[in-house]
N, C-alpha and C positions, 0 to 999 in steps of 0.2 A: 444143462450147461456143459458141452468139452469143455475140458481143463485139463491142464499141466502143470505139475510143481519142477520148476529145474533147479537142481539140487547138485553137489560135489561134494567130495570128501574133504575138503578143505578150502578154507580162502586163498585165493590165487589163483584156483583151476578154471577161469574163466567164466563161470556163472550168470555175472554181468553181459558179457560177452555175445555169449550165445544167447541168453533169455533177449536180449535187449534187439537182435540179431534176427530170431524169432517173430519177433513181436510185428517188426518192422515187415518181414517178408510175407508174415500170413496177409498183413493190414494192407501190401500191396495187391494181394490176390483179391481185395474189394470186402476181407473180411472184416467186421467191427470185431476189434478185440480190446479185453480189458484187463490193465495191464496191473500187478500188484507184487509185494515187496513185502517178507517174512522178514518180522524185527524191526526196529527202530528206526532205522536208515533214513536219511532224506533227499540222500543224493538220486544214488538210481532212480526212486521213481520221479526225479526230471529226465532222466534220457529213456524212461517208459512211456511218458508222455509225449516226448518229442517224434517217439517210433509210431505210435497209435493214435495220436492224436483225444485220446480222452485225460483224466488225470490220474496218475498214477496211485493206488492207496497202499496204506502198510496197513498188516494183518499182524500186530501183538499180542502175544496169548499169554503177556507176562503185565504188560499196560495196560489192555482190555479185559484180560480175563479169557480164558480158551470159550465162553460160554459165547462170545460177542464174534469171534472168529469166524464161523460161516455166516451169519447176519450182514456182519460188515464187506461178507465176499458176496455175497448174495446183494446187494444193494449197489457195490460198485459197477458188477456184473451185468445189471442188467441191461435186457434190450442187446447183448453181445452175443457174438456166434461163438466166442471162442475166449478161455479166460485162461491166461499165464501166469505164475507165482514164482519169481524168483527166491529161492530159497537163502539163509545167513550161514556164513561159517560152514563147517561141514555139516552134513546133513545131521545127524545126533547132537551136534553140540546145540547146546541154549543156556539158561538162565544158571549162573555158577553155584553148582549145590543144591540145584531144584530137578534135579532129573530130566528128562525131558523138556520139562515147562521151557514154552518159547522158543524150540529147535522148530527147526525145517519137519523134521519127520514130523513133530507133533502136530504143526499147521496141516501136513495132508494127510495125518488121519483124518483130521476135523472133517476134513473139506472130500474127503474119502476119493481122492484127485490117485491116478497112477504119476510117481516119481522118474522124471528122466537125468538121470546121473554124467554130468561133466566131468571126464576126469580129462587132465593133465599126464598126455603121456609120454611128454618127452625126454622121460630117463628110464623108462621100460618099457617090455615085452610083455612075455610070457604072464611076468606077476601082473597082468592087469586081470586077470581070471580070476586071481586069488583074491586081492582086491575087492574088487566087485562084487564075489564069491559073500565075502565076508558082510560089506555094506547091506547084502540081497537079502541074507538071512538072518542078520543080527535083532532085528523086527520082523517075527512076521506077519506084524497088522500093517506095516509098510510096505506097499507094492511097488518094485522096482521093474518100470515096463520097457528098460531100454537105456543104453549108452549114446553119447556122444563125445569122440574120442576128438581132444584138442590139442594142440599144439604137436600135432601127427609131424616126423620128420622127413619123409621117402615113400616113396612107395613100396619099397622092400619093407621101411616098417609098420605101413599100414597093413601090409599080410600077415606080419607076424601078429598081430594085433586082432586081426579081425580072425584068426586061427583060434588062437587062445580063447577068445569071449565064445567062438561057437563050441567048443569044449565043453564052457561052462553052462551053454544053455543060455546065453543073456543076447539078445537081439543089439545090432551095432544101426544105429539109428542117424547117426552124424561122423563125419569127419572131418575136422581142419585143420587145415597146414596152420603154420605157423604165418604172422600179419601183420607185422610191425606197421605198417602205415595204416590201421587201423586203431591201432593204440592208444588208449582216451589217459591227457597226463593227470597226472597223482600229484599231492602238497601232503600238509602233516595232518589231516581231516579225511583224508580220502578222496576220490575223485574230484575233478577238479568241475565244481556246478556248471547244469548248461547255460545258465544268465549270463555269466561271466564268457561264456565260448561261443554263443550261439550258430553263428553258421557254420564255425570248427566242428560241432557237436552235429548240424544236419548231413555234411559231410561225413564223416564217422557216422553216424545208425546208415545212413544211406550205404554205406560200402559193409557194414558189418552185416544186410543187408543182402547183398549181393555175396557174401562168403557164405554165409549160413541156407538160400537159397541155389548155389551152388556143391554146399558138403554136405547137405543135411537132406533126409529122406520125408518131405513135410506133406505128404499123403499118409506115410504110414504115422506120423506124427502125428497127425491128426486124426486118424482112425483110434489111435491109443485115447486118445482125448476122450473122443466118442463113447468110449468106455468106463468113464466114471459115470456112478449108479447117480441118480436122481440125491439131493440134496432135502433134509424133510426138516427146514425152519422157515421162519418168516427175517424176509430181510428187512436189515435196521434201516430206521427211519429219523430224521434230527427233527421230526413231527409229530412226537408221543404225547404232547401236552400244547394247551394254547399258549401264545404269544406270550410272552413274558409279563407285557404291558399292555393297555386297552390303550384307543387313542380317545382322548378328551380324559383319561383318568387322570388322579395326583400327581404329578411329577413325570406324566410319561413322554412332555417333549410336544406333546398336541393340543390342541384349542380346544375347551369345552364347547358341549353339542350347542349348537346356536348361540354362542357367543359374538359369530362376527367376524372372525379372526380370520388370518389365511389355513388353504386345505391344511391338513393334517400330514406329514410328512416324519416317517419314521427317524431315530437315530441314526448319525453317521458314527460306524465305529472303520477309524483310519487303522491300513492294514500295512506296512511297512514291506517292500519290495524291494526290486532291483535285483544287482550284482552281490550287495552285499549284505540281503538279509532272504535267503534264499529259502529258509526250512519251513516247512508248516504242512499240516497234513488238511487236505482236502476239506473233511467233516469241521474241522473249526469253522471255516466261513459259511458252513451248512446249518451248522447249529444256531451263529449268532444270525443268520438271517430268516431261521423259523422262529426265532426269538423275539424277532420283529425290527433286527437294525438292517440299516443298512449296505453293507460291505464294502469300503469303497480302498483300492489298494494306491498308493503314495511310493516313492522312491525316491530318500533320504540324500540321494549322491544327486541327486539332480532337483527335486521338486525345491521351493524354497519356503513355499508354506504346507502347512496342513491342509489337505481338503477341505473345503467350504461345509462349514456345519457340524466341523468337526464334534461328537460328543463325546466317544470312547477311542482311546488310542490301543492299538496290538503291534509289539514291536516281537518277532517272535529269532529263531537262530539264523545262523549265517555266519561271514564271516568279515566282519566290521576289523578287526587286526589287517587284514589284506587293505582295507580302503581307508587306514584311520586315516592318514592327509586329506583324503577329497571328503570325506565327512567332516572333518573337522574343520574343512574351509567354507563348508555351505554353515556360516553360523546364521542368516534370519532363520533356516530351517531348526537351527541346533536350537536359538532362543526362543522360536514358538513352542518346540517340544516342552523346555523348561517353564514356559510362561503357562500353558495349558496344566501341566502339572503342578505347578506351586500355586495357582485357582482351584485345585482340589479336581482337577478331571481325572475320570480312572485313566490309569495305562495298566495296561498287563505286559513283561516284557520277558521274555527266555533268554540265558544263554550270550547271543550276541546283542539282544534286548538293553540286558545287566550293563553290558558294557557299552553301550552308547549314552544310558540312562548317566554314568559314572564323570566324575569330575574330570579325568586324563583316559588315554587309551595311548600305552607304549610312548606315554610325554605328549603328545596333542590333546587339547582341549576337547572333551564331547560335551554335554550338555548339560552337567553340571545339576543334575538331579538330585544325584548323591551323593555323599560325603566320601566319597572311596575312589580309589585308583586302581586300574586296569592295568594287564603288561603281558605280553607274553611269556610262557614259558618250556621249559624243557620234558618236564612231565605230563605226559597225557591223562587224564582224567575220563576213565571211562567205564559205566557199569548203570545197572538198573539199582532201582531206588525206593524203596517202601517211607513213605512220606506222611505227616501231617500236619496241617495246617495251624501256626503258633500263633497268630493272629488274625483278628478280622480285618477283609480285603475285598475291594472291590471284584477279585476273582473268585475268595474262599472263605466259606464262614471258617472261624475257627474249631479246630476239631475233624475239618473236613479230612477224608483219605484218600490218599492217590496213589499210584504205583508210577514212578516215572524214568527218566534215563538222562545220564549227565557226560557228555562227551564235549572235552573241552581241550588245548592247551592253553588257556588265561587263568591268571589268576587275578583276585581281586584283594584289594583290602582296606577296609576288614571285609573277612568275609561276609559277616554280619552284623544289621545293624540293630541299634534298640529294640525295634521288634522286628524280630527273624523272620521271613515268609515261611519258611519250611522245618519242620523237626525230622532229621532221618531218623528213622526207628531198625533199619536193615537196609546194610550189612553192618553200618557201623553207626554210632548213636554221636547226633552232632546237628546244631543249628545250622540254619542257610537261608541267606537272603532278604530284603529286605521290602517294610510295607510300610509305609509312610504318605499321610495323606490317602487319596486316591489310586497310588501307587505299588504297586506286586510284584518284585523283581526277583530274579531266582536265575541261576543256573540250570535247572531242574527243567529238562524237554516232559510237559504231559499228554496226554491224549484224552480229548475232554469228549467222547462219544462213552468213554470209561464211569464217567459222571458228568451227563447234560447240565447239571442244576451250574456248574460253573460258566458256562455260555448264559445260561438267562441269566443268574446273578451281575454279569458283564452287561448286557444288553441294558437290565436294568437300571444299571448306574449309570451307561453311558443316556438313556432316556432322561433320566431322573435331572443331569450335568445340563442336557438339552433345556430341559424345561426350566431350569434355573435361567439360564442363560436368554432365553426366549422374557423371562418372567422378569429380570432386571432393564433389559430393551425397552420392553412396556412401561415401565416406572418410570422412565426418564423422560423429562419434562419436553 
């Protein structure tokens, strides 16, 4: 499989940019390419998606485990000519106080990919040699195959530029000027999702597209590719164990074998979309439908009920603060949420989940789940998570462990209720969240390829919800 890690020394140097830029130009030349995202992130990989047309996956080696990192590249990968990893932060930095763990370099050791370095060089010369110099050799299990110099001002200082790097021995692989009309806008979360922009956002990759197919050298780019050695794992699969549930078993939502009944028809677990619940990583809906549900996605700003058959609800991140009035005015949607819940249906909910699940958001009514109030605030909340599970939930037995990631500006309160969804054990020791009934609500973003048994544990209750519900219909005269 070619592959490229695009990497910088810092956030800001365009990363996004170019990878996303990339991805676009190879996938016009007829290439399948498959597109993916170091660290936690949820944005990017929608305007990787939108470049390549497959879905973009993040590779965490802090949430996963580094052991699950080419597996998980290896499985997205497939069937692809060509596999891109846009890189987080500067290339070294990662997990605070864990050393590498979760950096960019760490993902392409894993992935044993040569590194193409963005930098930002529109306040130097000469010192990009030095630079460079240092990122090139500060690792040397990290292969650095090539620069791509951004935000270039002249072509007087693209000489100077492409001077220095041959000094250093470092191949100049790209160039761009500077593009404001390609500029994807920003809010207090970061990029601003492409649900919410959509044909703003096809315009953008389409011209980022056209810059990067114009400044960038994408034969030799691709030749570098060419050059990662052979990968020697088996890629993951969300089909390591059978179905969660039998159909005609106890509770599993299907008609015993020649009873009579209608065919046997899997769980629906309803997956929350749109504009304003935007986050979710791929393997979730892969997991819960080798689980045996089946996936069916809903959008809260517009639908006004649940999916038909609804058994398991997944409300996952986003950014429900931007949309609370038009949420808050689809109330039959707000009060089937609440009516499904307070019958004991599971909901698993992240993040922007929490906050629709909550009685107010910023003084508008949500759905009144939970005893708590939602509100914007001033402080970002942002950092990965050593977790475990303080009660039993329709997502997590108690006891269970997760590694997870909390990026927020809402706060809630209380933060927690009677029984906590989550106990932080690192970095800082503190309850979080709340389980109630059927219910799992948490700030706390996971990555459930980390531990499958949370997808079937889900699948199962959403079956189990089913067959109750199917089983009370029957009874009635």
């Amino acid at each position: 499989m070619p592959r490229l890690v695009v990497a910088a020394p810092s956030s800001g140097s365009g990363k996004t940019t170019v990878a996303t830029g990339l991805m676009a130009a190879f996938a016009e030349r007829g290439l399948a390419v498959s597109p993916h995202k170091a660290g936690p992130d949820y944005i990017d990989p929608g305007y990787h998606a939108l470049a390549t047309g497959r879905p973009g996956r993040n590779l965490d080696a802090f949430m996963c485990g580094p052991e699950l990192v080419a597996p998980l590249f290896a499985h997205g990968a497939a069937g692809c000519d060509l596999a891109l990893v846009e890189g987080v932060m500067g290339l070294y930095d990662g997990a605070a106080g864990r050393g590498e763990l979760a950096s960019t370099a760490q993902v392409a050791k894993l992935l044993r990919a040569p590194v193409v370095l963005v930098v930002d060089a529109s306040s130097q010369s000469r010192s990009v040699a030095a630079l460079v110099h240092g990122f090139a050799s500060f690792d040397p299990q990290v292969r650095l195959g090539g620069v791509i110099l951004n935000k270039v001002g002249s072509d007087r200082h693209e000489v100077m530029l492409r001077e220095a790097l041959e000094e250093a021995g470092m191949p100049v692989l790209g160039v761009l000027r500077r593009a404001p009309q390609v500029a994807t806008p920003s809010r207090h979360l970061g990029l601003v999702p492409v649900a919410e922009r959509h044909a703003d956002a096809l315009a953008a990759v389409a011209a980022l597209a056209g810059q990067v197919r114009a400044g960038c050298d994408l034969d030799a780019l691709m030749a570098l590719a060419r050059t990662a050695p052979p990968l020697s794992c088996e890629p993951w699969s969300p089909h390591p164990a059978p179905p969660a549930f039998e159909a005609g078993g106890s509770g599993s939502g299907g008609p015993d074998p020649g009873d009579g009944a209608a065919p046997y028809r899997r769980p629906v677990v309803a997956v929350a979309g749109g504009p304003a619940f935007t986050f979710s990583y791929a393997e979730h809906a892969e997991l819960l439908t080798a689980a045996g549900a089946e996936v069916v996605t809903f959008d809260p700003l517009r639908d006004e009920a649940l999916p038909e058959g609804t058994g398991g609800l997944v409300i996952g991140g986003g950014f429900p603060e931007v949309y609370a009035p038009e949420l808050s005015a689809n109330e039959p949607l707000r009060a089937a949420v609440s009516a499904f819940a307070a019958a004991g249906g599971p909901v698993a909910a992240e993040c922007a989940g929490l906050l629709y699940l909550a009685r107010s958001l910023d003084g508008k009514p949500m759905c009144g789940v939970l005893d708590a109030d939602a509100r914007m605030s001033e402080r970002l909340t942002l950092g990965y998570r050593e977790a475990v599970a303080v009660s039993d939930s329709s997502l997590a037995a108690a006891g269970t462990r997760l590694r997870g990631h909390e990026f927020h500006r809402t706060v809630i309160e209380p933060g927690a209720g009677a029984d906590p969804a989550w106990g932080f054990t690192h970095p800082e020791r503190r309850v979080e969240g709340f389980v109630r009934q059927g219910v799992h609500a948490s700030y706390l973003h996971t990555h459930w390829a980390a531990e499958p048994s949370v997808a079937r544990r889900f699948a199962q209750a959403a079956a189990a919800r089913t067959g109750a519900v199917r089983d009370a219909a029957a009874a009635r005269p």
